[in-house]
C-alpha positions in Angstrom: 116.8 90.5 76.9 116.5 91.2 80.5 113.2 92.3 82.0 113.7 95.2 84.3 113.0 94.7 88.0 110.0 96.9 88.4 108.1 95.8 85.4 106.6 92.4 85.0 106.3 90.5 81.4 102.8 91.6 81.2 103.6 95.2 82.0 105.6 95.7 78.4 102.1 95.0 77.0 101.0 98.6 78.5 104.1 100.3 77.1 103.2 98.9 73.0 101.1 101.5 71.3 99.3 100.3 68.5 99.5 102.4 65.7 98.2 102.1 61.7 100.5 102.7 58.6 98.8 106.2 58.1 99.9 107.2 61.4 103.7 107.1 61.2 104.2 110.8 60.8 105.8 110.1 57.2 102.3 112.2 56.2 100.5 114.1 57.8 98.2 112.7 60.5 94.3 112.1 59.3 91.7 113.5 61.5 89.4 111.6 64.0 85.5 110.6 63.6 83.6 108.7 65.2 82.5 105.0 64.1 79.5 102.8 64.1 81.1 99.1 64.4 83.4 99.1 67.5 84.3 95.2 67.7 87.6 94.6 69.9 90.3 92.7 68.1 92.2 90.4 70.0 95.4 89.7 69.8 96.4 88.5 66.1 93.4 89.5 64.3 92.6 88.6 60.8 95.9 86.1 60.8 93.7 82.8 59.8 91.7 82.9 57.0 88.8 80.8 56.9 88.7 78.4 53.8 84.9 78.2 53.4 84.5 82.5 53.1 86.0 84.9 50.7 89.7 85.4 50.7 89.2 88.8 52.6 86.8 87.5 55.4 89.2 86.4 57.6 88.8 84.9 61.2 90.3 86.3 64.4 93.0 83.5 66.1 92.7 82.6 69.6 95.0 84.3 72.1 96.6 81.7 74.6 96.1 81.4 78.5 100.0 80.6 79.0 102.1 83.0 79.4 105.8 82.1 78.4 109.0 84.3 79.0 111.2 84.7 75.6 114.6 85.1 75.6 115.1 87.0 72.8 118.7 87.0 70.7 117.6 89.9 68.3 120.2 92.1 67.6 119.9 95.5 65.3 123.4 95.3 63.9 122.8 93.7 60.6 120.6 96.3 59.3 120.5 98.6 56.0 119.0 102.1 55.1 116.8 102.2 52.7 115.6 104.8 50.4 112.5 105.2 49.8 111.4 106.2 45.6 110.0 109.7 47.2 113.4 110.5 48.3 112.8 109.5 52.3 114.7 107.1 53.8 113.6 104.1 56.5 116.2 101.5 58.5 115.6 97.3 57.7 116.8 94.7 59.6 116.1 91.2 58.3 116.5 88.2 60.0 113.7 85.9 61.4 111.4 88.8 62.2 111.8 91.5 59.6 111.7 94.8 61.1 111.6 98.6 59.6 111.4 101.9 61.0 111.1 105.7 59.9 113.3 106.9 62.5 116.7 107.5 61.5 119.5 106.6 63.7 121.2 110.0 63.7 124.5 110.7 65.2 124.1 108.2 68.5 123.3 104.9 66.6 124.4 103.2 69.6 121.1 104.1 71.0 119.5 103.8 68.4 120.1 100.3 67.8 119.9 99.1 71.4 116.4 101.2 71.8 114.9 99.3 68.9 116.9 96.1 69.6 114.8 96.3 72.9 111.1 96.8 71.7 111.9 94.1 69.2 112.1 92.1 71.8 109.3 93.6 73.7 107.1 92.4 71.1 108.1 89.0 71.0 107.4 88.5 74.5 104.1 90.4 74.1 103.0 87.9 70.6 104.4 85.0 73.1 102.0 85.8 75.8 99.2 86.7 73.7 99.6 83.5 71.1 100.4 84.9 68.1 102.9 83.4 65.9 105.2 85.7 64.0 106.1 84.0 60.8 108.3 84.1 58.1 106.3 86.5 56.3 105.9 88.9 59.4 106.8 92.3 59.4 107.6 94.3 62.3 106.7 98.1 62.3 108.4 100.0 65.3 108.3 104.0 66.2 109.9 104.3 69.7 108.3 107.1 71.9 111.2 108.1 74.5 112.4 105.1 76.5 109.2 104.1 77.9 106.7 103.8 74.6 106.6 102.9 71.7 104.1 103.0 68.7 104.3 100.0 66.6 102.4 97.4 64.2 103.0 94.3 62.1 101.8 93.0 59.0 101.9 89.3 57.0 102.8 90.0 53.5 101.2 86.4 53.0 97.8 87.0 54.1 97.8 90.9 53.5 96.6 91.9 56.9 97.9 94.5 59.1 97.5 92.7 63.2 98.7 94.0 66.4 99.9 91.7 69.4 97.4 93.2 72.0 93.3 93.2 72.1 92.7 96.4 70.9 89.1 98.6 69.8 88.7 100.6 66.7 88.6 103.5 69.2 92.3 102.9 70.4 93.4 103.5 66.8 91.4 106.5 66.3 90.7 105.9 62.6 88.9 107.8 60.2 86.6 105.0 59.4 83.0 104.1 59.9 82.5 99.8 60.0 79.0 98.9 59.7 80.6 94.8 59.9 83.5 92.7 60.3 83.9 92.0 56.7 84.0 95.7 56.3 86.2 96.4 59.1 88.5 94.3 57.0 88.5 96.1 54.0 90.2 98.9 56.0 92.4 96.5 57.3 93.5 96.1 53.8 94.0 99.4 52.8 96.6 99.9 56.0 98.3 97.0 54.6 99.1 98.6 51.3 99.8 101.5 52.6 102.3 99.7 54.4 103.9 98.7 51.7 103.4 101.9 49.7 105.5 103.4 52.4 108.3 101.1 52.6 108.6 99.6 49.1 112.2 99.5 49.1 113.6 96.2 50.9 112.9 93.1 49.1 109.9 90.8 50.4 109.8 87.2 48.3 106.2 86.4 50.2 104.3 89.3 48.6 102.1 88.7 46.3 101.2 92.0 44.3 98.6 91.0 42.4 99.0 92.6 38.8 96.5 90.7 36.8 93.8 91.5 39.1 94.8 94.9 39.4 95.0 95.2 35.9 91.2 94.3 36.1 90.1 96.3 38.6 91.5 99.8 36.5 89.9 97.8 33.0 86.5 97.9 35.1 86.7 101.1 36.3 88.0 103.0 33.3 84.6 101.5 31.6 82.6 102.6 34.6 83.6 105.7 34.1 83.5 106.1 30.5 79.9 105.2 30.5 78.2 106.7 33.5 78.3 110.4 34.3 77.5 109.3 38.2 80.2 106.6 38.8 81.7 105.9 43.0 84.9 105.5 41.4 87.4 108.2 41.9 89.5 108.9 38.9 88.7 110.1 34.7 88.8 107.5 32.4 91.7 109.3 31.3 93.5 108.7 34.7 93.0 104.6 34.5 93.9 104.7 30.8 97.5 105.8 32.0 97.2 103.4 35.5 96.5 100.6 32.8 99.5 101.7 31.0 102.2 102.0 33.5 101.0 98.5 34.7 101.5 97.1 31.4 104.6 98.2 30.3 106.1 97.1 33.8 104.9 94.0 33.8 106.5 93.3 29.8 109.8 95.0 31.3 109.4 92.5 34.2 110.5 95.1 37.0 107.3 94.8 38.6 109.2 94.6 42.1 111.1 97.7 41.7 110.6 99.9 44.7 109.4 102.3 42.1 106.9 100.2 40.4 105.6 98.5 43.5 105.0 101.6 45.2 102.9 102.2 42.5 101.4 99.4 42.8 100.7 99.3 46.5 99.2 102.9 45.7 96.5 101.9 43.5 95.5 98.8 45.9 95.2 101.3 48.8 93.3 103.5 46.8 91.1 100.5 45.2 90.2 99.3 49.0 89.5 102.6 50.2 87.3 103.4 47.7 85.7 100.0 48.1 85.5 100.6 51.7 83.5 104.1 51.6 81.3 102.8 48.7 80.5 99.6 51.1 81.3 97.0 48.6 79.8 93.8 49.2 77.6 95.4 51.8 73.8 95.5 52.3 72.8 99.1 50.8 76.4 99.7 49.1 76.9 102.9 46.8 76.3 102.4 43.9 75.9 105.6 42.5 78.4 108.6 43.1 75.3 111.0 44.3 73.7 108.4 46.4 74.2 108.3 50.4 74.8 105.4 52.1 75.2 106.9 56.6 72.6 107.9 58.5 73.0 111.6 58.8 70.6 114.4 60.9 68.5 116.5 58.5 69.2 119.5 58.5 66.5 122.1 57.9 67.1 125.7 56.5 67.1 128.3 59.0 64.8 131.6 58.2 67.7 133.6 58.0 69.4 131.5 55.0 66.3 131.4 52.8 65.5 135.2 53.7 69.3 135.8 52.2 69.1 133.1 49.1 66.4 135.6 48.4 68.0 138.7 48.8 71.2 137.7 47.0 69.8 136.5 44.1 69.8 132.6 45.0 73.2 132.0 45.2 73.4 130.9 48.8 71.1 128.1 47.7 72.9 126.8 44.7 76.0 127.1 46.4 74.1 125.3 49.5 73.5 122.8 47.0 76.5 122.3 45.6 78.5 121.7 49.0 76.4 119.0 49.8 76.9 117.7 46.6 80.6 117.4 47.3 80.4 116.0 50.9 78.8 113.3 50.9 78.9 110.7 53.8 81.7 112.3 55.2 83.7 111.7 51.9 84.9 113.6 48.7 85.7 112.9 45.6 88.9 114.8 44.2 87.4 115.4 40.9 84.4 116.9 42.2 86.4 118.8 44.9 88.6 120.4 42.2 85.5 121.2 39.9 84.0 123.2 42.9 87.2 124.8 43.9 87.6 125.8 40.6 84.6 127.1 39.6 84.1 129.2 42.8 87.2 131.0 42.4 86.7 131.9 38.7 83.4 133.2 40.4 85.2 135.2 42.5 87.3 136.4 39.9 84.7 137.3 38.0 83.0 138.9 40.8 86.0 141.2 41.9 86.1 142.4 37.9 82.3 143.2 37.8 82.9 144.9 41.2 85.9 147.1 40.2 83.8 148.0 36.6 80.8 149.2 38.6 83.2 151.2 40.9 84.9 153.4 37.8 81.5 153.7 36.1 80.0 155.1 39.2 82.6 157.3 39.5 82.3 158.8 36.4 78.5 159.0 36.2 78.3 160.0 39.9 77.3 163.5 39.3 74.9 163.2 36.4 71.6 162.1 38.6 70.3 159.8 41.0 72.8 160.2 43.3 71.4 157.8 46.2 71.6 154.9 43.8 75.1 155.9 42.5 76.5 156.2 46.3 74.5 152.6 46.7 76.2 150.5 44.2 79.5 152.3 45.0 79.0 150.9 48.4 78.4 147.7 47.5 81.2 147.6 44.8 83.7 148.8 47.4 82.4 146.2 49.9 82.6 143.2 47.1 86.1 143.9 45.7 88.0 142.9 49.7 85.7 140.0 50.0 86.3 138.8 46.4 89.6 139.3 46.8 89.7 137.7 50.4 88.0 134.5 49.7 90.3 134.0 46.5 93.5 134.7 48.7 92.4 132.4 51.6 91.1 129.7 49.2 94.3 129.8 47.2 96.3 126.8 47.0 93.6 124.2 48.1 93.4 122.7 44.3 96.8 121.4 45.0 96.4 119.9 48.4 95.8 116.6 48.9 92.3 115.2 49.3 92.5 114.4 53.2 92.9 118.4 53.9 89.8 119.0 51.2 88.1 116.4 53.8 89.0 118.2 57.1 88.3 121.7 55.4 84.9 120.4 54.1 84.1 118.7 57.4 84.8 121.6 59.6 82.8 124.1 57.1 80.1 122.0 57.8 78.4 122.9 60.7 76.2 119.6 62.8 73.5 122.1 63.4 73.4 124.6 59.6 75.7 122.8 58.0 76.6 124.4 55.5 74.3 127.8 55.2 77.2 129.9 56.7 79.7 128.4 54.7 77.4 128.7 51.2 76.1 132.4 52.4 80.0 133.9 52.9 80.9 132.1 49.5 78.0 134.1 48.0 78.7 137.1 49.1 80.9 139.1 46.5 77.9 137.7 43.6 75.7 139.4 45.3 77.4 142.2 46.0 78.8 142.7 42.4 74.8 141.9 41.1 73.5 144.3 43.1 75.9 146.9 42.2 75.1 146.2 38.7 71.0 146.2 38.9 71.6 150.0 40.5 74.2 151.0 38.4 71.6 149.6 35.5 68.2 151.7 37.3 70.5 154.6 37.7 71.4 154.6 34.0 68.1 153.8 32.9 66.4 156.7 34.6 69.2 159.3 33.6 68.3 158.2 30.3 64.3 159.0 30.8 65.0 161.9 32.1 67.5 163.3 29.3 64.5 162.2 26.7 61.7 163.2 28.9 63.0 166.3 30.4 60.8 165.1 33.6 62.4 166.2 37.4 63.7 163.8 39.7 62.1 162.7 42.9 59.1 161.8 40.8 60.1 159.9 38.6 62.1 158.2 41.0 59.4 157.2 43.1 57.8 155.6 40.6 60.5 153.3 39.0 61.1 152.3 42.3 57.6 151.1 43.1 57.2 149.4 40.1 60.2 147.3 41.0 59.0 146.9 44.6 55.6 145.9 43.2 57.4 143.2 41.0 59.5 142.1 43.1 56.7 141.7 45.8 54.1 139.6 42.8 57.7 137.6 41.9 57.9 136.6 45.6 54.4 135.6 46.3 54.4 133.4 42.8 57.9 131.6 43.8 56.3 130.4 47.2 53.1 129.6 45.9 54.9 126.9 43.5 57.2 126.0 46.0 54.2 125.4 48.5 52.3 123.2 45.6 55.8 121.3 44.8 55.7 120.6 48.8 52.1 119.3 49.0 53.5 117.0 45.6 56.1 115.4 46.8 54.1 114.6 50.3 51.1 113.3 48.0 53.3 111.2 45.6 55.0 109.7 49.3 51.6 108.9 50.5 50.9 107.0 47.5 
């Protein structure tokens, strides 16, 4: 391969854009957040384990100080299209360097093939100057950008680690992680490397090692985990594993465990079993151990006037939904189940909401004219104002059980505000409630004085006056009791931390 006049060997370096498996546009992108362990990797990181850690410590190889020109021979000609178990398709060329790509050569394949024929070779070069050796059980990821970039990554089926051929940061990667140590930082190395495979499943790799036994295990341990603690960090129902355990089982007696089908599977549940290892901080100091249990560092967030003036006003359902939010998001993760249960139970509240609503509304229009006509016009209002939001919220929200769990993430995390978090969020999802509760306590104290007056025979305005201060009056002796026991629970909980 010929280097062009104006660029030197080291200049293709500048032109390589490392990239991660969740990256390659075959999904949707993941958002960006900030992270806490921001070691560079050089060159061929995590290629050499050490023999005296655990197998997934592994120990960054040492980048050369000669810098050699390669001649590379590659050609793109012998390759096949392969098609993925999802129905997508991705191009394989084997030889000494296996090589795959998600971009499809189209109608010009002539430049297709020479384009990646030539950042093959860029690569090599690059791996030559940096001192990595690609070996047999390399594989070469490449996503040219236009002629003059190209996004690209490689992984060693032998090892399981996904390594790039340049000295790179976390920050150049912009991943949705948060490393506290190398051996963490590895964890998430493994996860890319499954997903890897989970996304191009179909070409036949002898050097992998899929690991069914210990897979088999790890869903044996968690389907006990979760049969037997309401609070577990793992991810799925018992349910869920006992049919994971299944599949695995009958695949492994039908011996088509490297099916593209089956080890797409397979490569699946590893990526899920590292990421979940990787938020819970396994084998880290202060790991989760416990589903409700937080693990970051995050601000604390105190409750703004306005938000506990309003959990007041509408009933306390700002605060329990408040609650329940936070619940959900924790450390900047969620759980699926626990998304779905929330999503679910807030629009059947909303549902049930935008019913009550539209009730009130024809009752008040029927009994509109009998007395108490302030109190009728009141709760019409607020029926008439609860039915559009009901119906709003359960319009916009529509859908979001079925998304996957990376857009319940970025909806969560930008609901969540770094200064309220989430007080606006749990007010507006609170609203129709409280509209549809008030509605009904009016439409109640409008019924219950039309019914004194038709036994009494007493007038109006009078009688009006006084039902309505005896529910001011309670409502005032209700208020003062709740803060006085939430005062004395205060000055409790900062005696019991003194002790």
């Amino acid at each position: 391969m010929e280097i062009p006049g104006h660029l030197t060997k080291t200049d293709f370096i500048g032109i390589l854009l490392p990239t991660v498996p969740s990256k390659t546009q075959r999904y949707d992108d993941k958002s960006e957040s900030n992270v806490d362990y921001t070691e560079s990797l050089p060159a061929g990181s995590f290629l050499i384990a050490e023999p005296d850690e655990d197998e997934y410590v592994l120990q960054l190889s040492r980048p050369s100080k000669i810098c050699q020109y390669f001649e590379s021979s590659t050609s793109f000609v012998e390759s096949m299209t392969c098609v993925h178990p999802e129905g997508n398709t991705y191009v394989v060329k084997e030889g000494d360097l296996r090589v795959v790509t998600d971009v499809e050569p189209g109608v010009d394949t002539d430049f297709f093939r020479e384009s990646v024929t030539r950042w093959i070779g860029v690569v090599r070069i690059a791996a030559m100057n940096s001192g990595v050796t690609l070996t047999s059980s390399s594989e070469l990821y490449l996503r040219p950008d236009g002629e003059e970039h190209c996004h690209y990554y490689l992984v060693d089926h032998r090892l399981q680690v996904i390594f790039w051929v340049q000295q790179i940061t976390i920050e150049d990667l912009s991943l949705e992680v948060r490393t506290s140590s190398r051996k963490h930082l590895c964890t998430a190395l493994k996860e890319m490397y499954w997903q890897h495979v989970e996304q191009f499943p179909s070409h036949d790799v002898p050097e992998i090692r899929l690991g069914i036994d210990t897979l088999l295990q790890s869903c044996l341990f968690a389907q006990a985990d979760t049969l037997t603690s309401s609070t577990s960090t793992l991810v799925h129902t018992p349910k869920e594993y006992r049919r994971f355990i299944e599949i695995l089982q009958t695949a492994k007696g039908a011996d088509i465990l490297r099916s593209p089908s089956i080890k797409w599977f397979i490569a699946r549940q590893w990526s899920q079993h590292y990421r979940t290892a990787f938020f819970n901080r396994v084998g880290e100091p202060g790991c989760r151990i416990d589903r409700t249990q937080r693990v970051l560092e995050t601000p604390t967030i105190c409750k703004a006037w306005w938000f506990k003036l309003l959990s007041r006003i509408c009933f306390n359902a700002p605060e329990n939904c408040y609650n329940r939010l936070n619940t959900v998001w924790r450390d900047y993760m969620v759980v699926e189940n626990e998304w779905k249960t929330f999503l679910s139970g807030s629009i059947l509240e909303w549902n049930r909401s935008l019913v009550a609503s539209f009730s009130i509304l024809m009752l008040n229009l029927v009994t509109q004219q009998t007395s108490c006509t302030g109190l009728s016009l009141t709760s019409t209002a607020l029926s008439l104002l609860g039915i559009p939001t009901a119906a709003a919220l359960i319009r916009y929200h529509e859908g979001f059980e079925d998304q996957n769990i990376e857009k319940a993430a970025d909806y969560l995390s930008k609901a969540s505000n770094s200064d309220t978090g989430f007080q606006v969020t749990a007010v507006v999802h609170s609203v129709p409630q409280a509209l549809a509760l008030w509605a009904t306590t009016l439409t109640c104290l409008h019924v219950y004085i039309w019914i004194i007056l038709q036994v009494t025979g007493m007038t109006q305005p009078p009688l009006t006056r006084a039902v309505l201060g005896s529910i001011t009056f309670g409502l005032c002796v209700w208020e003062g009791v709740t803060a006085y026991k939430s005062a004395k629970r205060g000055d409790s909980d900062n005696n019991s931390e003194k002790t």
